[in-house]
Every structure is written in C-alpha cells, then in structure tokens.
N, C-alpha and C positions, 0 to 999 in steps of 0.2 A: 311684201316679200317678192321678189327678183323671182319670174318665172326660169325653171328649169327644163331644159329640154334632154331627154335620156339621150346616151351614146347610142353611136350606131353601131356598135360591135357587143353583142350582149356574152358574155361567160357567166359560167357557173362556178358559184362560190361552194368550195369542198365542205363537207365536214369537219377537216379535222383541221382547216386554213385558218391564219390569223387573218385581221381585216387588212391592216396592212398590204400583207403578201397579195389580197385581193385585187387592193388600189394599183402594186404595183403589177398584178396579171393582165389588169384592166387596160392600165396605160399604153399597154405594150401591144396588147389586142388591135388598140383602137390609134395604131401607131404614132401615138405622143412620145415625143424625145424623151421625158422627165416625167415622173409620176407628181412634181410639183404642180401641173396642166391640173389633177384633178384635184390636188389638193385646193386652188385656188378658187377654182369653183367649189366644195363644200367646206371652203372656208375657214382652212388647217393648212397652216406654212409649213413649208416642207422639212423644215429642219423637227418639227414636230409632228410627224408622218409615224413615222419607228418605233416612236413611243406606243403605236399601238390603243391610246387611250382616249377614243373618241365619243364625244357623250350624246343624249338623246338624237339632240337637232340636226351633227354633223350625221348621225345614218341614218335618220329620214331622209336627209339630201340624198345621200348616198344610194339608198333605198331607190327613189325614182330616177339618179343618172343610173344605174346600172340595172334597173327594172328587175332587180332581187327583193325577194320577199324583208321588212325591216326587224322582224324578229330575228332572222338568221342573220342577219347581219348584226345587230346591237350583241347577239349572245358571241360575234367570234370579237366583239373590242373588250377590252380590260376594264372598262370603264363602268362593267354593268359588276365586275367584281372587286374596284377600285373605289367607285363615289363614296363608301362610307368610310375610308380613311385617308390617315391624314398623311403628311410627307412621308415621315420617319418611316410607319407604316409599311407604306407603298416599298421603303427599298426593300424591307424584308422579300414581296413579293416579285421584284423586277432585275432584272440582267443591268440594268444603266445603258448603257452603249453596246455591250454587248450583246452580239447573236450568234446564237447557237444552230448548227443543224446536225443532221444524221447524212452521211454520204450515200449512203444506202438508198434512202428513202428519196433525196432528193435525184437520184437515178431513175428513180420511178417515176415521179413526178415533181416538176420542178415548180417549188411549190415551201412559203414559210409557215409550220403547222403551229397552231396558235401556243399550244401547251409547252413549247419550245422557249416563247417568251417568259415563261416565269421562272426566277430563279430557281425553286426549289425541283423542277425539273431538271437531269443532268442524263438520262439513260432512255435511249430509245427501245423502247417494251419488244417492240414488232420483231426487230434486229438484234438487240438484246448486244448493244455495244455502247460507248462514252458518246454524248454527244460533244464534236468540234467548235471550236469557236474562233480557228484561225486558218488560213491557208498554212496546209503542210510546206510547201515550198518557202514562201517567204516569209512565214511567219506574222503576217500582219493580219490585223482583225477583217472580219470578211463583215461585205459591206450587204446590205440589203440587194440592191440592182445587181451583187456579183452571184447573191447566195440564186434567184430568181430565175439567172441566164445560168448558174452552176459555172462559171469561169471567173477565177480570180481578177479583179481590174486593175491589179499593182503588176501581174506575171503572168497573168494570163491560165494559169494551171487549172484543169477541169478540175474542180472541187470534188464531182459527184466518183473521183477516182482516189479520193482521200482513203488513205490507211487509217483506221480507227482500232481501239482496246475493244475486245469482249469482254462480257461481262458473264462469269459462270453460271451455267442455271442453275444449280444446287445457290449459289451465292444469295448471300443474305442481303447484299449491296442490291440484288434485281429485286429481292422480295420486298423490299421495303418502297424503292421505287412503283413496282411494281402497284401496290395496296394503294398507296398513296394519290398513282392518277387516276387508276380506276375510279377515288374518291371524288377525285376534281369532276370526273366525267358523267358522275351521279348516280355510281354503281351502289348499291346497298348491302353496305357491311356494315360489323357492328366491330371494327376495330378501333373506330374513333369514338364511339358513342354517338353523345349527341352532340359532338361539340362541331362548330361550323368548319370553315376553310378555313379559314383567316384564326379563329382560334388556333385550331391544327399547330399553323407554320408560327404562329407566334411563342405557342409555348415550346414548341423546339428549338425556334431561336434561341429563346432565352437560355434554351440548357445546353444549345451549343457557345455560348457565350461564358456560361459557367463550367468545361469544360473545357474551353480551349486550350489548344497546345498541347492535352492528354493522348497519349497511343490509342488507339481505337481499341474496345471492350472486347467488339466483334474478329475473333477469330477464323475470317477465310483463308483457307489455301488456295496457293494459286498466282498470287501478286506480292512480286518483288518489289513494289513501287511502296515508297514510304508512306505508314496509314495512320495518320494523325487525323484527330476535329480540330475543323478551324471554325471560326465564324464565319471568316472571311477565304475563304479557301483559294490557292492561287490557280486551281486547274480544274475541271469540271469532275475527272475522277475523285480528285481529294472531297468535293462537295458532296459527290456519293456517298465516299467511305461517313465525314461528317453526319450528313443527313440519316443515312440507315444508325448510327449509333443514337443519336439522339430519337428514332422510331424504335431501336430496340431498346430504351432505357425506358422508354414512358409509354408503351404500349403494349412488348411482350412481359409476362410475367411482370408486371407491377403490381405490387414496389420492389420486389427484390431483387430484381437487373437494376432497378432506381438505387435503392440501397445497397448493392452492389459499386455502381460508379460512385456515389457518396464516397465510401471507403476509400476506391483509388485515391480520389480528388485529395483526400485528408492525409493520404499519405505521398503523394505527391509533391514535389519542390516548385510546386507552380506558383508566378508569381500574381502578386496583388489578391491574395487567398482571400483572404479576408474582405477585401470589396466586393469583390465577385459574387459571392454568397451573401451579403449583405445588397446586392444589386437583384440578384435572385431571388430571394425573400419579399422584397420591395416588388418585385413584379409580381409573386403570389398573391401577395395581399391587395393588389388592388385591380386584380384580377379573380372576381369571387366564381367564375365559369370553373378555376382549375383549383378548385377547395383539397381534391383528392391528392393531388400532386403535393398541396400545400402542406397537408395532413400528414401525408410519407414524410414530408421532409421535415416536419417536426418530432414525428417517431422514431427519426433516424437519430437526431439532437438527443431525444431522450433517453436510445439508448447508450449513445457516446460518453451522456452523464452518468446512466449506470453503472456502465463498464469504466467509468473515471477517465476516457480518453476524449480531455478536455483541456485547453490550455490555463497555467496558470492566472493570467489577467484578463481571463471570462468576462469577467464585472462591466471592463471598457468599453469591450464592443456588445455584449450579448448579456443584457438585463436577465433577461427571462429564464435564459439557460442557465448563469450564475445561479438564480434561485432554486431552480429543479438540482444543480449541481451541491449547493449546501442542505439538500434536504437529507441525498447518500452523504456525502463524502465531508470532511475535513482537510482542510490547508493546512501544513505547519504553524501558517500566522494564526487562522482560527482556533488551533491546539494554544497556543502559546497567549491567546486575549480570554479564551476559557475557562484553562486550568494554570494551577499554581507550578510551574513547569521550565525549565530553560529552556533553549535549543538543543544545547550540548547532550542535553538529556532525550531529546527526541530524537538525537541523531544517533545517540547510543544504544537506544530501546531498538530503533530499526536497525545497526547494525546486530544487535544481538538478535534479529528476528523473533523478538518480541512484539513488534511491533511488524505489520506483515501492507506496508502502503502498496498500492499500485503507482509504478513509474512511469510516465509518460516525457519522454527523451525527446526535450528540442534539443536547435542545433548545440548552441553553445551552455546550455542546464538541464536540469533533470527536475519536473514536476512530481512533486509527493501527492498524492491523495489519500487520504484514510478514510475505509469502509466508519460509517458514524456509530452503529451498534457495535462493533467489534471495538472499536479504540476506545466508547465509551469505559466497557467493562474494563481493559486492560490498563488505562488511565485509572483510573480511579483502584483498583489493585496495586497499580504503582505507589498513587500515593499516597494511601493505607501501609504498605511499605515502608514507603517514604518515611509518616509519620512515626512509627515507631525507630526510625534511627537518630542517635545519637553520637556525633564526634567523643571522641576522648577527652578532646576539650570540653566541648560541653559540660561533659558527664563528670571532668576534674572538678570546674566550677561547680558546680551544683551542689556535688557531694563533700568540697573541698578538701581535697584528697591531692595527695602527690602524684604523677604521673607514675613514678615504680609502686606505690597503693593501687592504683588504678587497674596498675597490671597483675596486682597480686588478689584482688580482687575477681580475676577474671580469670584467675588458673586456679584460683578454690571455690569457683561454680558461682559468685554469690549476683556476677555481671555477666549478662552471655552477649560474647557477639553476633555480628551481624552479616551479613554479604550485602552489599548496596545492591538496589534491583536491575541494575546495568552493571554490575561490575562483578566480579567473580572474587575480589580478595577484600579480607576481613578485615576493616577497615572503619566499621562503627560500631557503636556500642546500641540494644537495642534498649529502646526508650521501656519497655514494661517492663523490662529485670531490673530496670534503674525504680522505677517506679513503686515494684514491689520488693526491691531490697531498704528502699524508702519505708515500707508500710511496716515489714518485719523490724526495722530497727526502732520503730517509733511505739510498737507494740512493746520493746524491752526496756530502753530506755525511759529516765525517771526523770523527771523535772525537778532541776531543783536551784534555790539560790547560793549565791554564792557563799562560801563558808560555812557551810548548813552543816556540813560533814568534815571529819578529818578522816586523813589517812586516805585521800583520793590522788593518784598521780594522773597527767592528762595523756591524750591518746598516745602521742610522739614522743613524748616521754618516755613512755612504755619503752619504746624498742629503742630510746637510747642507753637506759639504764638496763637494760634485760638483754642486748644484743649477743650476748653472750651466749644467752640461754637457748638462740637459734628462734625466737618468737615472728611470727610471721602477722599483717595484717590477716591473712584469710582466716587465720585461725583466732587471734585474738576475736573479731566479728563473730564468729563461730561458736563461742563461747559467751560472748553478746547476748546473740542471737536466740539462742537454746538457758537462755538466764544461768548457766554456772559463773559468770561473773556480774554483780551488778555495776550498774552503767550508769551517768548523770550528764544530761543537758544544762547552760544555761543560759540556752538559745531556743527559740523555737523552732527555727530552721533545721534541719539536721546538717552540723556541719563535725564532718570525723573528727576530724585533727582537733577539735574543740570539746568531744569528750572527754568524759572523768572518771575513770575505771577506781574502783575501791583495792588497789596495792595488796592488800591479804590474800586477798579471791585471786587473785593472779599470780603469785608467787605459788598458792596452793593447786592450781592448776599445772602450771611450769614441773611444779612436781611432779603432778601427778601426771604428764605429759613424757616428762621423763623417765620416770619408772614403765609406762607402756612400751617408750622406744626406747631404751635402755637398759630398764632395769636397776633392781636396789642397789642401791653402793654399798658398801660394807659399812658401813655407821647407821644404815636405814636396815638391814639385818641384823646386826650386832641388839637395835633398840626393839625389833620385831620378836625376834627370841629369847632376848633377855639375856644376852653374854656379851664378855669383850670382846674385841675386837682383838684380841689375842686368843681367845680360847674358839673364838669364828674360825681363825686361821687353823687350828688343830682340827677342827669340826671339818675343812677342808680337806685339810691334811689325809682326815680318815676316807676321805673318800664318801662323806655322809651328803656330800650337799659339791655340788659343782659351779662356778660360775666362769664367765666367760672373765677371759683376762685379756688386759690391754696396754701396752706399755707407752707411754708417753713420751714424749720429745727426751724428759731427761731421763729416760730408761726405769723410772718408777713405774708397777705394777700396779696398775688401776682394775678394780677388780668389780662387776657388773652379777646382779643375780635375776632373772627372769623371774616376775612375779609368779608363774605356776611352778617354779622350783621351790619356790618360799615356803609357798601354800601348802604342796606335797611334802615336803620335809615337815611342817609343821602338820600335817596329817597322819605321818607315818610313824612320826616319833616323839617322844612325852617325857619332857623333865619329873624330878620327884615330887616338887612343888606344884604342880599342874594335878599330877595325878590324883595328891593329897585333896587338891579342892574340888574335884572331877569326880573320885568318885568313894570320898570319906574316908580313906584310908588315914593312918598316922603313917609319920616317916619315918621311923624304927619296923615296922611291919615290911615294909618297902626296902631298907636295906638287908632285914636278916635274907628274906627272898632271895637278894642277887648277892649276897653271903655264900647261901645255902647253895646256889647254882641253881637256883629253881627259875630263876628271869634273872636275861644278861645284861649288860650294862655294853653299852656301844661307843663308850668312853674309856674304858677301862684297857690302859696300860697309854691312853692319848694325852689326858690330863684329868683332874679330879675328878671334873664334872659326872654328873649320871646320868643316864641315857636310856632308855628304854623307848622297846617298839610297841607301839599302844597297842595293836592286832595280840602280840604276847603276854602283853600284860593283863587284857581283858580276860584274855582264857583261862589266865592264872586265877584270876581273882573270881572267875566265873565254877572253874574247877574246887575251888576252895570254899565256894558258898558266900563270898563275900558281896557279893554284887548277880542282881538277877540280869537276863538276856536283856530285859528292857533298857539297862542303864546302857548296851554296848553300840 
C-alpha cells in the first residue's frame, strides 16, 4: 500500500458534518482548487464524492490525510448505515442529486450536516423551518462547492440569505420530524419499538406508496400550500406533510389512525386500488419485523367483511377475504345456487324490505350482501310460503273444475286464497285448502263402478239441468261434503266434473233449499194442511195465515209462505179431523160445541171448512172433563 502522507492544514470534523462536506472543508483549508485533489488520493472520483458513501478503507485513508480520529469519521459516511442494503433500498434513504440545507444554519457555519443527506430528512429541528434545495434566485439545484462557500455558482446569490417556510411548533409536521431524527441520532424512545432505522423508513415508505395522491389525515392550521402524500413528493415541504402522515398512521394511536386511513383509502377514487394494496400486503408478508401492522391490516379486511363493505368479485383478487366474506354474508348468485328462488323474486323480497341486504355502491352497480342468519331464516319462510301456493291453474287441473267452479269454490270458503310472499294481490290459491278440500271430498265420496247405480246424474250436469233452480257449485260440494247428498267416483283421482251425485237427493235438497230462501209455495201448503188450494186462498183471505206475494213477468200472483208461518198456523189452529185423532173425541161432539157457541169455528161465514184454535179447544175439553191437563 502506497504510503500516505497527512495534509498540512489539519480541521476539525463537526459533529453534526456529513464526510463529504469534511473533504470539501478540507480542500479548501489546504487551498486545493477541487475537492477531486483529495478524492484522488483516497481513491473516490469525484463525481462520486456527494454520494457521501464511503466504505471502511476509503476513511482509513481519510483518517490518516486529515489526522481525525476513523471512528468519527466512518460514523459521519452513509456507508456504515448503507452496506447492508441493496440499490432499491438505498433510494428510499437518499436525496440522488439532490442537496438540501438550512439557510439559517449554513449562516452559522458553512458547513454540509450529514442528516441533511437522507431523504427522509426535510425540516431543520434547531430553526424549525423547510429545508432548501435550490437557489432562491435562479432556481437551479445548489451544488455542493456553492452550498460550502454559501454563494450560488450559476448567480452568485448568498444562499445563507435564502427565504425559507416555518414550520409551526404546535405542528404535527415538526413533531414527527422531530421523533424521527432524534431516533437516527440514537436518542431512546420507545416510539419505534424495536424496530431499526431502516425498518422505520421502510415500512413508511410502503404506506406512503399505498397512499399516495390522498389529502393528508393530518389536520394543521396554518398552511395554505397544498397537503397531499406523495411517495415521491415534488418539494421538501410536501415530503414533510407525506412523511408525518405516514408517522402518524403507524405510530400514534395504532391501529386506529391505521384503520382510520384504511377507510379513507377505501373510499377514495384513487387509482390502481387494488395494486396497491395487493403491493402492500406483499410487503407485510415478507417482511415478518412488521407482523403488527400486518395483523391491523387484516382486522381491518375483516371488519370490511363484517360490515359487507366488500366488493362484488372478492374471489379474483382476494381468496382469503372472499372466504371470511361467505362465512357473514350471501351474493345474490349464492342465494340463487342455494335455494329454490329466481332473481325477480329476490329482487322483490328486497324491494318489499323483506329482505334487508347491505348495499355497497360502485361506480357504475350496486353490491347486495345478505346478512347469512338472517336471510337464512327469511328464505326458507319464503319458501314454506312459497310451497303452499297454488296458481288457479294449477288448482283447475288438479281438481278439474272450470275456472268460474274454481271461483265459486273460493266465495263458498271451500278454497282460500293467498297473497304471494312478495306481492300484496291475491293471486294464488293456497296448496293446503286444495289439499284438505281434497281429504274432505274423499271422506264423502263412494267408489263405485260404472252402472252400479241408476238414477245418478254427473256433476255438470247438475247445473245444466237445474240452472233454473239458482244451484251453485259451492253449495252442491256443501251438501257433498256434510253427506246430505250421496256422491260416486269412478276415478280414483278426484276429479269434480266427473262426479255422480244421486238426482233424488238433490232435487230433495233444491227443495228444501228453496223453502229456507223462499218459502212454501201454495201447493207445498195446500199438501201441509190438508186443503185446496182454493180453500188456502179463503184461509188467506181470512187473514189466518199470511204470505209474501210476488207477481211475475205476466202479472200472475205467485204466492211464498215462510216455514215458521206454516209451523205457527199449524200450532195455533186444529181441523176437526186432527182433533178427533189428537185427542179421542167423535166429530158430532165437536160440531154440537161450535153449534152451541161453546168453540168458534174460524171458518165460518169463509168457506165450510172448520177451524178451531187448539189453546180453545183444549180448555173446552179440559172444562168438560174430557181430557186431563196432561193430554194439553
């Protein structure tokens, strides 16, 4: 090795100097034109002087030209905080070309401080203003030889007379600066843990990287200037505003400043979303120092899945959260591979807010989710519902019945309908009244073969030959149903219209249908009481007996008698012939009586007939010894 011989101009390397800035104090001391004179001797071209990144050998050399001790000197190169990474690495930590200073500071002493070189430096603590990085005047980057002599080399402008930003002391932008070099400088706090330096700026990078182009979280007053994270930020202020955001996301109150920006991120129009967080994940994972961070930001995924603010095609990008996501929730499509269900039907359930999904509103659709317990239960109600509905159709076939049967069927109770479970108007017929009107007709009905019987006419039959008579399905069933008419299959099926009703049984019903809503006609009195229908009319006449009168199309008097008028007339009053067999009288005894005036005749002066009130006649015959109290 080439003996070295020390400078004759020795200085003292500062504290707080990059080495750099040393070579170039040194040069100048030891009046060298170019600080490349000592680069050549320790064996570093000058264009790679700035880089600041000089390794063991070069400040050993260094070490005995400048007769400084080689620990202070190796700790102010980059080199002793650089050798264990690799390129990419290194830019997180370095300026490139650019240098930065404090005007301030360089008034004091003109002089590059080493902590200036790294990028995530941008705020001088002492002065508590932005650091520069160009001549005020002409705007060009300031050169190392200009920052040193403080006189710009392109304009000449004293540098150390630069206008600079303050930075507020209450401000969050110094606080976070602030923690941060203290950290570099080997102050002991426990705001980083235990994580190194290089951890530190790595995992902020990353999350100013997944961030980017968001407004800052951080709310200072104070600064009109626009406050966005960049990664890449175009001005040393904007790197502050960046930098303290991503120190207050993953250092104060974590996770919920973390899960806090989460949220923004998610609502945000930011682009290449989806990379980004798939870029960020990817560095969690193979980065196992930041488990915690990693761990937040899986907590935060799962609660996104709880609360359903998830996007529909989960599955694509995000395996893992698709699965945590079908553990809550339901997709329309998973509704619809499930259960036995259309769409139109789920889309009716949830407009009748029957169905209650969480909506999650991209730009151009709208994501359903269904809570999975809740849609269960409501699913499955539906289609218990469901299953008990039957179309009219249906229900025609089945029972084969005419559609006006069908309906008449359904206004005399025997079919009830239904309301569909989305729909409010009555519209099916329900499957268990079909079921159990099924059971009751099968209970009444007789099996039987063909021509087993005479005298059966078939169902339809009925009401063409009877239409007359006002005969309704609901009723004919009715009387089915309740066996006053017998009934014959000879089908097993039950099909109506293929019934065989026994014609006697149903004329005598029709009758006796009529006489309920009607009333006897004067031939069904006339045969009740035992008189013509002439001497009925006189019995009228008298006022003994009333019925309702009706006149017809051709002005004939059709004449109606309520069965308890029948009943009461025939209660209240007693021919002689009744009497005789009622209560042993002879009929000579019976007319001397209404002879003598003893018991009136309520006939008499109407027509022959005789007429007696049985209340009258009893007392006669009770006064007379003829009959005891018991016979009355």
């Amino acid at each position: 090795m080439k003996a070295i011989n020390p400078l004759n101009n020795r200085i003292e390397l500062d504290v707080e100097e990059s080495l750099v800035s040393y070579i170039y104090r040194l040069s100048i001391a030891n009046h060298f034109e170019f600080p490349s004179v000592i680069g050549d001797i320790i064996g570093v071209r000058w264009w790679e002087l700035e880089s600041n990144n000089f390794d063991e050998r070069v400040c050993k050399t260094l070490a005995v030209l400048s007769r400084a001790d080689y620990q202070d000197i190796y700790t102010k190169s980059y080199h002793s905080i650089f050798k264990k990474l690799n390129e990419m690495e290194r830019k997180i930590w370095t300026n490139g070309s650019r240098i930065k200073y404090c005007p301030k500071c360089i008034a004091e002493k003109k002089m590059h401080k080493s902590l200036w070189g790294l990028r995530p430096v941008s705020v001088c603590i002492k002065h508590r203003n932005i650091l520069r990085h160009i001549c005020p005047k002409c705007n060009r980057n300031v050169q190392f030889g200009s920052l040193i002599k403080s006189v710009c080399r392109h304009c000449s402008y004293k540098l150390d007379q630069s206008q600079t930003e303050f930075v507020n002391q209450s401000s969050f932008l110094l606080t976070a600066q602030r923690d941060f070099q203290d950290f570099l400088l080997g102050a002991n706090n426990n705001v980083f843990g235990k994580l190194s330096k290089f951890q530190v700026i790595s995992i902020m990078d990353a999350t100013c990287r997944l961030f980017d182009g968001l407004e800052s979280l951080i709310k200072d007053e104070g600064y009109n200037k626009e406050q966005k994270i960049f990664t890449y930020p175009p001005d040393e202020f904007l790197y502050t505003v960046a930098f303290a955001n991503a120190y207050w996301i993953l250092f104060k109150n974590f996770p919920k400043n973390f899960h806090y920006a989460l949220e923004t991120f998610e609502q945000s129009d930011s682009p290449r979303k989806k990379y980004r967080k798939k870029q960020f994940i990817n560095f969690l994972s193979t980065h196992c120092e930041f488990a915690n961070v990693k761990k937040a930001y899986e907590d935060f995924k799962e609660m996104k899945v709880i609360e359903g603010q998830v996007p529909r095609n989960l599955e694509t990008f995000d395996l893992d959260s698709a699965l945590k996501r079908k553990k809550h929730y339901f997709t329309k499509r998973d509704i619809l591979k499930l259960y036995d269900i259309s769409k139109g039907e789920i889309d009716k359930l949830c407009e009748s807010d029957i169905l209650k999904p969480k909506k999650i509103f991209a730009k151009t659709h709208t994501n359903y989710f269904f809570e999975k317990k809740e849609t269960e239960i409501v699913i499955r109600r539906f289609l218990e519902e469901k299953s008990d509905l039957m179309t009219k159709k249906e229900t025609g076939e089945i029972l084969d019945v005419s559609w006006k049967g069908l309906t008449f069927l359904i206004k005399s109770g025997h079919l009830k309908q239904k309301a569909g479970p989305v729909e409010k108007q009555f519209v099916y017929i329900s499957k268990k009244s079909v079921e159990s009107f099924i059971s009751r007709m099968n209970q009444t009905v007789f099996s039987s073969k063909e021509n087993q019987h005479s005298g059966l006419i078939s169902f339809q039959a009925c009401f063409d030959k009877y239409v007359t008579s006002g005969l309704q399905i609901g009723k004919l069933l009715d009387w089915i149903i309740s066996k006053q008419i017998n009934c014959y299959s000879f089908t097993e099926d039950l099909a109506i219209n293929q019934l065989l009703i026994e014609e006697e049984e149903l004329r005598n019903q029709l009758k006796k249908r009529a006489v309920e809503e009607k009333g006897y006609t004067q031939k069904d009195v006339s045969k009740i009481l035992g008189y013509t229908e002439r001497t009925l009319h006189k019995v009228i006449g008298a006022n003994l007996i009333t019925p309702k009168v009706i006149v017809n199309k051709q002005g004939r008097k059709i004449y109606y008698f309520k069965k308890h008028q029948v009943d009461e007339f025939k209660e209240v009053y007693i021919s002689p012939g009744e009497a005789v067999r009622r209560y042993e009288v002879n009929y000579s005894f019976l007319n001397k009586l209404w002879h003598k005036k003893a018991l009136k005749n309520y006939l008499d002066g109407v027509c022959r007939k005789t007429l007696f009130k049985r209340e009258e006649l009893e007392e006669v015959l009770l006064r007379k010894g003829v009959i005891s109290k018991s016979l009355t």
